[in-house]
Structure formats: structure tokens, C-alpha cells
One Martini backbone bead per residue (centre of mass of N, CA, C, O) as a GRO file, in nm:
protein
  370
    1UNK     BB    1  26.221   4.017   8.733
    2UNK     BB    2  26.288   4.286   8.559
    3UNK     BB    3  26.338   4.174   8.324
    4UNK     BB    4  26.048   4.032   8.285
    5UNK     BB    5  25.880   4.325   8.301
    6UNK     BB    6  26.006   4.423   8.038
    7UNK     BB    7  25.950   4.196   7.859
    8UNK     BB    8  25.620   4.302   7.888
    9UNK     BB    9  25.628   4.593   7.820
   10UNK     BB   10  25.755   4.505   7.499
   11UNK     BB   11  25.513   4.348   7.435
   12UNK     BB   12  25.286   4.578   7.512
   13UNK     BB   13  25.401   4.771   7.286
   14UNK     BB   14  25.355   4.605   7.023
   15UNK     BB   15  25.148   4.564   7.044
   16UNK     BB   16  24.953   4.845   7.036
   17UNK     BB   17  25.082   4.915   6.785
   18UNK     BB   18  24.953   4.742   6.616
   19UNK     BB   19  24.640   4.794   6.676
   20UNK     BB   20  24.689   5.099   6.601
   21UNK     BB   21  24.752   5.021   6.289
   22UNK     BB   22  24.504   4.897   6.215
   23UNK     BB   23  24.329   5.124   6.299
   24UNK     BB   24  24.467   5.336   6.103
   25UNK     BB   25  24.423   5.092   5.816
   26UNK     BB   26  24.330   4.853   5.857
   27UNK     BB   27  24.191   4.590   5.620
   28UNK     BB   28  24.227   4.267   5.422
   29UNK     BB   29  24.012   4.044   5.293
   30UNK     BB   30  23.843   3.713   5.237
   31UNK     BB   31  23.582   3.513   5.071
   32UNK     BB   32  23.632   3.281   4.891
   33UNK     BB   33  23.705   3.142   4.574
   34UNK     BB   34  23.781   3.213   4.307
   35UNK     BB   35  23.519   3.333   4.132
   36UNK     BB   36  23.397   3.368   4.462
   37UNK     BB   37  23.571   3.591   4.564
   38UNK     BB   38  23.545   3.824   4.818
   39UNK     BB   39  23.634   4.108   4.915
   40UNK     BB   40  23.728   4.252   5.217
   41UNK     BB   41  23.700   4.526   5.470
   42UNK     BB   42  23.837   4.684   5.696
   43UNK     BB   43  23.717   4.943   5.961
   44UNK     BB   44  23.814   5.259   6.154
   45UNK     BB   45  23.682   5.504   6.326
   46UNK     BB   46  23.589   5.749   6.155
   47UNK     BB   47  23.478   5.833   5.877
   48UNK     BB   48  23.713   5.957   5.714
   49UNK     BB   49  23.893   5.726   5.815
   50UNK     BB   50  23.715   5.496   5.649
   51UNK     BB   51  23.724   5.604   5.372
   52UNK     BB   52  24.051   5.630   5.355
   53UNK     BB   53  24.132   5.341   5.383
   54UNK     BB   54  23.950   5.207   5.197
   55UNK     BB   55  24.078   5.337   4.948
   56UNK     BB   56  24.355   5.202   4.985
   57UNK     BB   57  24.242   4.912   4.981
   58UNK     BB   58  24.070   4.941   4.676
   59UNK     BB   59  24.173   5.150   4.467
   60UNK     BB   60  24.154   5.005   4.183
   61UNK     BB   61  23.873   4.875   4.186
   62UNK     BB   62  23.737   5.157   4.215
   63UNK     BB   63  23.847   5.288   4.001
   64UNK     BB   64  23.758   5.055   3.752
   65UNK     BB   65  23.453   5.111   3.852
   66UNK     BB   66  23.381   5.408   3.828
   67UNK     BB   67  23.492   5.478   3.549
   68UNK     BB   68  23.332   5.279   3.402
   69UNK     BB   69  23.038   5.298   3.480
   70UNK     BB   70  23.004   5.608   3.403
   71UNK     BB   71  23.093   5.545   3.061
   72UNK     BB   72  22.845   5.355   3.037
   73UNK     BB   73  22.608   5.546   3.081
   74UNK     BB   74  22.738   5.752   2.919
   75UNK     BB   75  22.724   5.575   2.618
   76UNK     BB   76  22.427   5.491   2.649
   77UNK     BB   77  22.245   5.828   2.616
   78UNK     BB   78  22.147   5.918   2.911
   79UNK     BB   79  22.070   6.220   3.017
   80UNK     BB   80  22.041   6.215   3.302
   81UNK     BB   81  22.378   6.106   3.297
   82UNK     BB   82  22.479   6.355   3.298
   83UNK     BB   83  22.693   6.551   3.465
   84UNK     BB   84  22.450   6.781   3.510
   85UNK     BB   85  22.239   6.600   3.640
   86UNK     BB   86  22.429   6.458   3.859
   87UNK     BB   87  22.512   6.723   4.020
   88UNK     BB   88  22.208   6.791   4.070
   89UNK     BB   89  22.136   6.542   4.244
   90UNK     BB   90  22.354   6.582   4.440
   91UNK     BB   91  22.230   6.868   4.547
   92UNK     BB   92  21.966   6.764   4.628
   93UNK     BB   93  22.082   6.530   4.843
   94UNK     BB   94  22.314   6.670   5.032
   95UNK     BB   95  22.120   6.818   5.271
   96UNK     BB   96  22.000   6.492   5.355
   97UNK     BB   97  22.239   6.403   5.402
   98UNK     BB   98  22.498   6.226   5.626
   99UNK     BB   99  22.779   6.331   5.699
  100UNK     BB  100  22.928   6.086   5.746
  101UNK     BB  101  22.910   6.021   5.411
  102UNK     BB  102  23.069   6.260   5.350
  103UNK     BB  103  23.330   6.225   5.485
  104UNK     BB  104  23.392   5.939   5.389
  105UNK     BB  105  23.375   6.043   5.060
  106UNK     BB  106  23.655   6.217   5.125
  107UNK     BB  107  23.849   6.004   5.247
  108UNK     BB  108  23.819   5.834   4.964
  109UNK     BB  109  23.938   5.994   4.760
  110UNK     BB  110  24.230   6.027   4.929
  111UNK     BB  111  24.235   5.696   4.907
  112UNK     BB  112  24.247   5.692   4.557
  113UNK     BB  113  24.229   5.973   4.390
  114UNK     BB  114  23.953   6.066   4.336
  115UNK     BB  115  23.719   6.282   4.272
  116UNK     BB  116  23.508   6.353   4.402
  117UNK     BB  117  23.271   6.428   4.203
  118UNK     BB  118  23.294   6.193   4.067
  119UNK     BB  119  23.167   6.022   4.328
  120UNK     BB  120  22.899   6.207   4.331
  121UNK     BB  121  22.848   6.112   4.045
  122UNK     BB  122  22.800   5.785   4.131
  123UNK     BB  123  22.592   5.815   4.359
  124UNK     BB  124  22.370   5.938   4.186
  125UNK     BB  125  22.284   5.721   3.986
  126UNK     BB  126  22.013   5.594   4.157
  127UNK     BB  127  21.854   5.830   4.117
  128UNK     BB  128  21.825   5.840   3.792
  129UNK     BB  129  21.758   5.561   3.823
  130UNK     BB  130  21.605   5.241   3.727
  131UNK     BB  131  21.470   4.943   3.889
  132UNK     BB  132  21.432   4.615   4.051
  133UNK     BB  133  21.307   4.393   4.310
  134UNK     BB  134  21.361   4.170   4.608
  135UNK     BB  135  21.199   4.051   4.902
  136UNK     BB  136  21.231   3.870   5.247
  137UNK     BB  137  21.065   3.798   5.603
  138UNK     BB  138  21.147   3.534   5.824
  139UNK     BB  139  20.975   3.414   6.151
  140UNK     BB  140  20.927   3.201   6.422
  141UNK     BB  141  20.694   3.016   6.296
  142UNK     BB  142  20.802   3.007   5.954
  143UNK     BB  143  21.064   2.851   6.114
  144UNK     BB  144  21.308   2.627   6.232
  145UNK     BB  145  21.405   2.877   6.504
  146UNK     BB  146  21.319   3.166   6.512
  147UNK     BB  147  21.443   3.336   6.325
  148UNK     BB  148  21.575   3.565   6.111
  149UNK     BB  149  21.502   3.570   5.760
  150UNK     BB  150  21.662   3.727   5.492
  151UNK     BB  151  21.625   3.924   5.148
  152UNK     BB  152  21.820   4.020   4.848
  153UNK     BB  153  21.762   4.139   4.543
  154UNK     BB  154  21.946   4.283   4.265
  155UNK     BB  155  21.798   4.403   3.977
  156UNK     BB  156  21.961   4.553   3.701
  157UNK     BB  157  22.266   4.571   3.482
  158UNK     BB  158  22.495   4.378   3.330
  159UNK     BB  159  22.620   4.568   3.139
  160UNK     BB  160  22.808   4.761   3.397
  161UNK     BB  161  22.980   4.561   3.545
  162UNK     BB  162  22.967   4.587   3.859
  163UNK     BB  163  22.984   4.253   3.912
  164UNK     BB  164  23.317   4.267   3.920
  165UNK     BB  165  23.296   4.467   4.189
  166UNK     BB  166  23.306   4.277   4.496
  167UNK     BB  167  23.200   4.437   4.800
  168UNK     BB  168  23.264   4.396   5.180
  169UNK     BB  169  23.209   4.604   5.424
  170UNK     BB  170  23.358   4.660   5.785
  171UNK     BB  171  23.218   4.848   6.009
  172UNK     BB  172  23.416   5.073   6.296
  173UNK     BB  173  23.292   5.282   6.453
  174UNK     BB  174  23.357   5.486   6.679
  175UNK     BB  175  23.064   5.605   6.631
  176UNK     BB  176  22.847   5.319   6.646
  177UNK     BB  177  22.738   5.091   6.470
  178UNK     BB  178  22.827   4.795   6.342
  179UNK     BB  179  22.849   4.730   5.953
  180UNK     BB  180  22.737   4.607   5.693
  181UNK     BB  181  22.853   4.651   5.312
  182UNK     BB  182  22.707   4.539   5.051
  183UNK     BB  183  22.902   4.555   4.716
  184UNK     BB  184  23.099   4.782   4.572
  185UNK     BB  185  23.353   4.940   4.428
  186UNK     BB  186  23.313   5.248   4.556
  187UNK     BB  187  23.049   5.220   4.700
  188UNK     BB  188  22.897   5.342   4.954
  189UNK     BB  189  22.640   5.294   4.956
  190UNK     BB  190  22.329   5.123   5.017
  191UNK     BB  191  22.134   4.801   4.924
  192UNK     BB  192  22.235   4.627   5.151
  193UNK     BB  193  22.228   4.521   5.530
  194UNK     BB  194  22.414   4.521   5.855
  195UNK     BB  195  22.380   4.505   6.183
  196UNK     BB  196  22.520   4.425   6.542
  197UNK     BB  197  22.193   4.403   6.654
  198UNK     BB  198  21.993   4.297   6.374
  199UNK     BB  199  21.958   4.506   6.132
  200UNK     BB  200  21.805   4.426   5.794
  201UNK     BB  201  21.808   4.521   5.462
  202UNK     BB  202  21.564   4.600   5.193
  203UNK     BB  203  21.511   4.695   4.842
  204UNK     BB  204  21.245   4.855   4.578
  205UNK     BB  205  21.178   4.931   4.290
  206UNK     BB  206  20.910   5.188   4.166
  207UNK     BB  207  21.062   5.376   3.951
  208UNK     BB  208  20.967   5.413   3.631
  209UNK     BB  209  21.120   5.579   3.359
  210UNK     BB  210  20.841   5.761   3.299
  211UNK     BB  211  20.888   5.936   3.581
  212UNK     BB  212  21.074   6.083   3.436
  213UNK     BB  213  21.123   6.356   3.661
  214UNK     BB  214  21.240   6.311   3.948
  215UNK     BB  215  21.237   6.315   4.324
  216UNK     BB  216  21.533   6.498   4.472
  217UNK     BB  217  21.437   6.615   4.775
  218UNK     BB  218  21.624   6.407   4.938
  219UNK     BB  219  21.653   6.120   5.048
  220UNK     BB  220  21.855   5.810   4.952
  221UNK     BB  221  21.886   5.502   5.065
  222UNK     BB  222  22.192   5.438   5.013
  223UNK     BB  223  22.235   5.610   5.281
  224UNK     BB  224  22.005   5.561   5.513
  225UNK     BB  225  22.100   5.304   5.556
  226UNK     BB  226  22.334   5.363   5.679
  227UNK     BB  227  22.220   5.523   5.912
  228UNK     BB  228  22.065   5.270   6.028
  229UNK     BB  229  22.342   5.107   6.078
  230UNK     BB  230  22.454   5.280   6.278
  231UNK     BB  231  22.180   5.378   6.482
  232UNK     BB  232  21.971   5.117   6.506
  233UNK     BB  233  21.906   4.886   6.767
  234UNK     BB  234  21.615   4.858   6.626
  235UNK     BB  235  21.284   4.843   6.479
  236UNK     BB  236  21.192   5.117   6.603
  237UNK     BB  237  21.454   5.301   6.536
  238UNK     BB  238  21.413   5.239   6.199
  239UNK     BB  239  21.136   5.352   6.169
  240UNK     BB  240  21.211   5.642   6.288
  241UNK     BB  241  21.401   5.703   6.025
  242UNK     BB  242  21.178   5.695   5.815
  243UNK     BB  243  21.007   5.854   5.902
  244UNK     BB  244  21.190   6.152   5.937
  245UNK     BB  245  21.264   6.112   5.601
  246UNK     BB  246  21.281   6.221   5.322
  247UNK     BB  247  21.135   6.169   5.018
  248UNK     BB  248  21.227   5.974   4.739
  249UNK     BB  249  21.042   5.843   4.499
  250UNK     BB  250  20.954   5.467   4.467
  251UNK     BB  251  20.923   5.220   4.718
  252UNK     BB  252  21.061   4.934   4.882
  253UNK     BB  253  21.102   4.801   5.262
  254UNK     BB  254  21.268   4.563   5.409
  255UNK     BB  255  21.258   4.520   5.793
  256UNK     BB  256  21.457   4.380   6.025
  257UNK     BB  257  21.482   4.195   6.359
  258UNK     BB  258  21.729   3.970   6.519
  259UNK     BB  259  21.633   3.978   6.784
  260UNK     BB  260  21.341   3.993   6.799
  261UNK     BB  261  21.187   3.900   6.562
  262UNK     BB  262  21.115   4.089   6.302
  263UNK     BB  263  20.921   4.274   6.101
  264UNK     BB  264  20.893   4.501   5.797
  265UNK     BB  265  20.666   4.663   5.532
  266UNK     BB  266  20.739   4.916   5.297
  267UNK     BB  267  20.562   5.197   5.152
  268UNK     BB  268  20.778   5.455   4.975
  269UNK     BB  269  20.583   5.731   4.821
  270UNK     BB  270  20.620   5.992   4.755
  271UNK     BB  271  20.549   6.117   5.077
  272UNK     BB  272  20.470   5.834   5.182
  273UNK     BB  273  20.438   5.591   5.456
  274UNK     BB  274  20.392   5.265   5.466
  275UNK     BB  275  20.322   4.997   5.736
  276UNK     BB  276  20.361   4.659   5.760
  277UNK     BB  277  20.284   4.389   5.861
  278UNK     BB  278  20.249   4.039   5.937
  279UNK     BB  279  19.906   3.971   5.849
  280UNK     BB  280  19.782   4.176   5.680
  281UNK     BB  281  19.491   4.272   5.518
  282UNK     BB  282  19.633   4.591   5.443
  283UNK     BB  283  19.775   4.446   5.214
  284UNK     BB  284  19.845   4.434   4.922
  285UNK     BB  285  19.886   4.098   4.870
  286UNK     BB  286  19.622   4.043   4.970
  287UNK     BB  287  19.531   3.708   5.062
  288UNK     BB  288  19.913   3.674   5.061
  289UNK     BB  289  19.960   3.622   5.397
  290UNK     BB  290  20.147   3.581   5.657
  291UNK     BB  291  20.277   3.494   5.950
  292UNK     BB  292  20.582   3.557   5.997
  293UNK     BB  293  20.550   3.761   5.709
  294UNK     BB  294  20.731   3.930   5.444
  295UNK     BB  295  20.678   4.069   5.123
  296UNK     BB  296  20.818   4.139   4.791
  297UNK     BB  297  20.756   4.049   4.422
  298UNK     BB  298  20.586   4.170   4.188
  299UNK     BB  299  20.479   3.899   4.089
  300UNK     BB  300  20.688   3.611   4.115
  301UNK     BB  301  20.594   3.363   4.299
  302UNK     BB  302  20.670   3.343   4.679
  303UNK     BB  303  20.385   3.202   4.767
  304UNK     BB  304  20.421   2.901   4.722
  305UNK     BB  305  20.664   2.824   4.840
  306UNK     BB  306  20.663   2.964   5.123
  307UNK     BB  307  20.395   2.770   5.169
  308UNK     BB  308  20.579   2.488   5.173
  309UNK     BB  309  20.811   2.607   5.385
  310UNK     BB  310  20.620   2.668   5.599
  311UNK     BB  311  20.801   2.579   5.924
  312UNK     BB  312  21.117   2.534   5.782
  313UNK     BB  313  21.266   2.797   5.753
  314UNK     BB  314  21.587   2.922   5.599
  315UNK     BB  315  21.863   2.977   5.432
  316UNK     BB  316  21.803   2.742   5.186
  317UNK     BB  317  21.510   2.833   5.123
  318UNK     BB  318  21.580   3.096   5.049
  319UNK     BB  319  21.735   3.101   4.864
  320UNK     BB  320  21.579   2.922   4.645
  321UNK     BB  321  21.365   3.149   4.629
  322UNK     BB  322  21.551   3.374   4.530
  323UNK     BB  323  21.645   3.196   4.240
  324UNK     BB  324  21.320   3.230   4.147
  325UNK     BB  325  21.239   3.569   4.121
  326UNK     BB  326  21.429   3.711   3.973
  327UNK     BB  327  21.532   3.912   3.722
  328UNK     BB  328  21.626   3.838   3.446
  329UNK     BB  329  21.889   3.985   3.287
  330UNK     BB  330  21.941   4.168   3.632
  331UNK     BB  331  22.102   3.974   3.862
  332UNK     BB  332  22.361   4.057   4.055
  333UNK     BB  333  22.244   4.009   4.372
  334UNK     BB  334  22.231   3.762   4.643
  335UNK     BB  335  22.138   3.806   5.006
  336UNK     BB  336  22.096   3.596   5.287
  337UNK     BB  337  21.982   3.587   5.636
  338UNK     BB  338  22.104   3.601   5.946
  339UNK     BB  339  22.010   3.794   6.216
  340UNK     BB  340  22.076   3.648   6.462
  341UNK     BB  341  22.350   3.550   6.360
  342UNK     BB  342  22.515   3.741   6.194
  343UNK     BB  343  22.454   3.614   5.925
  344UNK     BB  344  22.538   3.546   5.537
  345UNK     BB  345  22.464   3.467   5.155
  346UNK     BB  346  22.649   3.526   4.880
  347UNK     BB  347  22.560   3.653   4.534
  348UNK     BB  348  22.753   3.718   4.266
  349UNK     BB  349  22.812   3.816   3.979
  350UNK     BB  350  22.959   3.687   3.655
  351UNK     BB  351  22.940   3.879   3.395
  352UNK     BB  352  22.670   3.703   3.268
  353UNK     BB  353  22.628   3.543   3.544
  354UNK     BB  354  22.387   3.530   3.739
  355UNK     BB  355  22.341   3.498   4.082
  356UNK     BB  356  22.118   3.268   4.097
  357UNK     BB  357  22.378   3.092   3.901
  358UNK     BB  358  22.554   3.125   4.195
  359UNK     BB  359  22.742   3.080   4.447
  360UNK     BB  360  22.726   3.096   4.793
  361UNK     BB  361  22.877   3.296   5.048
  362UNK     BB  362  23.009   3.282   5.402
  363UNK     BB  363  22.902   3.507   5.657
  364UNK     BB  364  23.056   3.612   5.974
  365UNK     BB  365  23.048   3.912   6.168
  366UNK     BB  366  23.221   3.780   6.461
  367UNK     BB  367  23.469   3.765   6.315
  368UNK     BB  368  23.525   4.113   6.301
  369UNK     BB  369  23.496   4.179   6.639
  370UNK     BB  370  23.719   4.056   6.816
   0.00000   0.00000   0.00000
């Protein structure tokens, strides 16, 4: 009996020391195979700590993505883009930045070896450029399942080559809600993620580059995104850090909340905040607009599609449409979501090759909190 008692506790600690080892190293896994595969990040502990074992994890694919990127952008010859432009971006958004973001960044650069200042201008890189992109946002009645389904189309610039390099990162932070960043190797902002609550984010650029200089004293979404993935419950608390937060630039942004199964979608043009509900008729695209349903789309043709497959709307039908709509030419990133079900479909370009026009791969979020 008494042997047997020792060894059930030399196995209690062989196991602890183990999940101990796990959580202070985090892990690396992928979902997708062959040129679909894209590389997992699992991390968890404080900011720092989850910085610092990403850069460890990711480190050669974020050095080879932060050092391309930074010399592409500016081998292109955009002043913005100058050492000296990011630097004072950087300086501007950084007093309204969340700390615990700056600490992640403090402890990725320690665990890939880049030097931080270098990590804080390729952050502020989204600050002085300009992009546009589509979302939509459908639940209740307009889906097949009362489900709610989002999208995020992100589209860029193909020549900067960040689609060559595909992570996305599963925050199980100390403090706060666990949370996926879909992203690139190397960027810790947000672009779009999804959050253990069901809460998920999308975002579109309306700040066309004869705008520039920018206002930039204020927070930039891919970092409040981050605040919003770590800390909102629901989508009162999401719209809460919205509306609290300093805004600069001019974006729209879709927020859904897969618990309670509803969205809005924001126009946020510093400094005003509008925020639409669902068949709202002071709807900018009124009166094209449904129940249980919003969406961004600069007028690229969502509606009529929309109301073709609305009250049958699912994962299916949203991917078809989001790979109607993106501005081609500069398609990074398209991802669909079944927030409810707190699982998403992502589709990475690859070289050339448009996200729209290659395989979406399925990721579940509750396999990673196990």
C-alpha cells in the first residue's frame, strides 16, 4: 500500500512539473497541412511572460517577417514610413496604449532578440497607412441556427509579403478572458480575433492616404482590439471600451457577441463614435439593410447576395460571400466565424494567391482551452 502511495505521488509530480513546464514555455502546434498549414502559438502566465515565450516560439518567422516588412515599406519610399515618422507614431499612440500590451512587446522582443524599438515601429506601421477592408455580422433570424456568423476580410498590400507569414496565437493570460489573435508572425496588434466569451472583432479602414498626417494621438484599434479581447464579457462591455477609448483615424468596426447572439457595427471617425444596431434605418446603407444583420462593405455588393441565403445564413455561406466582396489586388487575410460556437475559418494568401481564391482551414478555440 505504502509503495503504491509513493508512486501515485512520484506521478503527481512528474504530471505537475510537466503542466508547470507547459505554462511557463507555452507551446507551438498548426492546424492545415501542406501550403494551407498555419503554425499555433499557445501561450499563457502575464503579458510579459506570454511575449517572451511567443518570440521564443515564433522567433525565426517574426525576425524574418518584422526585418522584410519594415525594409519593404520602406525601400517603397513613403516618408510616413521613415524610421523617424514611426518612432514619433509610435510616441504618440503609446501613453493610450494598454500596458499590458507594452509588456508583451517588452518580453517578445526578449524571447526573439529583436530589439524592441524595431517591434515598436513595425506597430506603428498600421498607424500611418492606410488600408480598407469589408465585415459582416449575421445572428437570429437571419442564420440557420440563430447562431451568430461573422466575417473579416483584411485587405493590404500583396507586394509587403506579411501573407507568407501566417500565425495565430492563443492567449490564456493570469489576468483576463483567453483569446485568439489571428495575425501575422511578429505583429502582436490585432486585426481581428475572437475571444473565449464570444466576443469578435472586425475592422475597416476609411482613412485614404491624402488624409495623411494622420491624428495619432490617441489609441490605434490593433491594440484596443487586444483590451476588448482580453477584458469584455459581453457586448456592452465591448462597446463600453469603445466608447471610452481616444480614437484617432477614421475606421468602421463590426462587434458581435456570440452568447447573447447580437453586433453592431461602428463608424469611428475621430473623434465621433456612431454606433448602428441592426436594421437601424439611420443605417448609413439604409434602406439596404436587414434584421439580425450588419455589415461594411464600401459598396462592393453584400446586399443582394445577403438577402439571397438570409434565414439560411451559416459558415458556407458567409465564406462564399466574403470571397465575393474583397478588394482584389491586396486580399491578405479572410476569416469567418461561428461565434457561438467560438470557432472560425481562415484563409491566409499565399505568395500571389489572394486569400480569397485559396482553402479556408478550421480552427476550434476549445480544443486549446482543455
Amino acid at each position: 500500500m505504502r509503495r503504491c502511495f509513493l508512486v501515485m505521488i512520484v506521478l503527481a509530480l512528474a504530471c505537475f512539473t510537466r503542466a508547470g513546464h507547459l505554462q511557463a514555455e507555452g507551446y507551438r502546434t498548426s492546424i492545415g497541412t501542406g501550403a494551407d498549414r498555419i503554425p499555433i502559438i499557445v501561450v499563457s502566465g502575464t503579458p510579459y511572460e506570454m511575449g517572451l515565450q511567443q518570440g521564443k516560439l515564433i522567433r525565426e518567422e517574426a525576425t524574418q517577417m518584422i526585418n522584410s516588412l519594415l525594409q519593404r515599406v520602406q525601400a517603397a519610399g513613403p516618408e510616413r514610413a521613415s524610421d523617424a515618422r514611426l518612432d514619433a507614431a509610435w510616441n504618440a499612440i503609446a501613453p493610450h496604449t494598454d500596458v499590458r500590451f507594452k509588456e508583451e512587446l517588452r518580453g517578445f522582443a526578449e524571447g526573439t532578440g529583436l530589439p524592441l524599438k524595431t517591434l515598436q515601429r513595425a506597430h506603428a506601421l498600421p498607424v500611418v497607412m492606410d488600408y480598407s477592408c469589408s465585415g459582416i455580422a449575421a445572428w437570429g433570424a437571419a442564420t440557420k441556427d440563430g447562431h451568430l456568423y461573422q466575417t473579416r476580410n483584411l485587405d493590404w498590400t500583396m507586394e509587403l509579403g506579411a501573407q507568407d507569414f501566417p500565425c495565430i496565437t492563443v492567449y490564456i493570460p493570469k489576468q483576463g478572458i483567453p483569446h485568439v489573435n489571428i495575425t501575422f508572425a511578429g505583429f502582436l496588434g490585432a486585426n481581428t480575433g475572437i475571444n473565449a466569451k464570444g466576443i469578435v472583432l472586425s475592422e475597416m479602414g476609411d482613412s485614404p492616404g491624402k488624409d495623411y498626417p494622420f491624428e495619432m494621438n490617441g489609441v490605434h484599434f490593433t491594440t484596443l482590439f487586444r483590451q476588448v479581447m482580453y477584458d469584455a464579457n459581453n457586448l456592452d462591455e465591448a462597446i463600453d471600451l469603445f466608447k471610452q477609448a481616444k480614437r484617432i483615424k477614421k475606421y468602421h468596426y463590426v462587434v458581435g457577441d456570440g452568447s447573447t447572439r447580437q453586433a453592431v457595427k461602428m463608424l469611428a471617425h475621430a473623434p465621433d463614435l456612431v454606433i448602428w444596431r441592426d436594421n437601424d434605418p439611420a443605417d448609413e446603407l439604409a434602406p439596404a439593410v436587414m434584421k439580425n444583420l450588419v455589415y461594411q462593405d464600401e459598396g462592393r455588393g453584400a446586399f443582394q447576395p445577403l438577402q439571397k441565403v438570409y434565414g439560411k445564413i451559416g459558415a458556407e455561406e458567409l465564406r462564399d460571400i466574403a470571397c465575393q466582396i474583397p478588394i482584389k489586388g491586396g486580399n491578405i487575410l479572410d476569416v469567418v466565424y461561428d461565434a457561438t460556437a467560438l470557432e472560425f475559418w481562415v484563409s491566409y494568401a499565399e505568395k500571389q494567391e489572394e486569400a480569397y481564391q485559396r482553402p479556408f482551414v478550421h480552427f476550434k478555440l476549445k480544443d486549446y482551452l482543455k
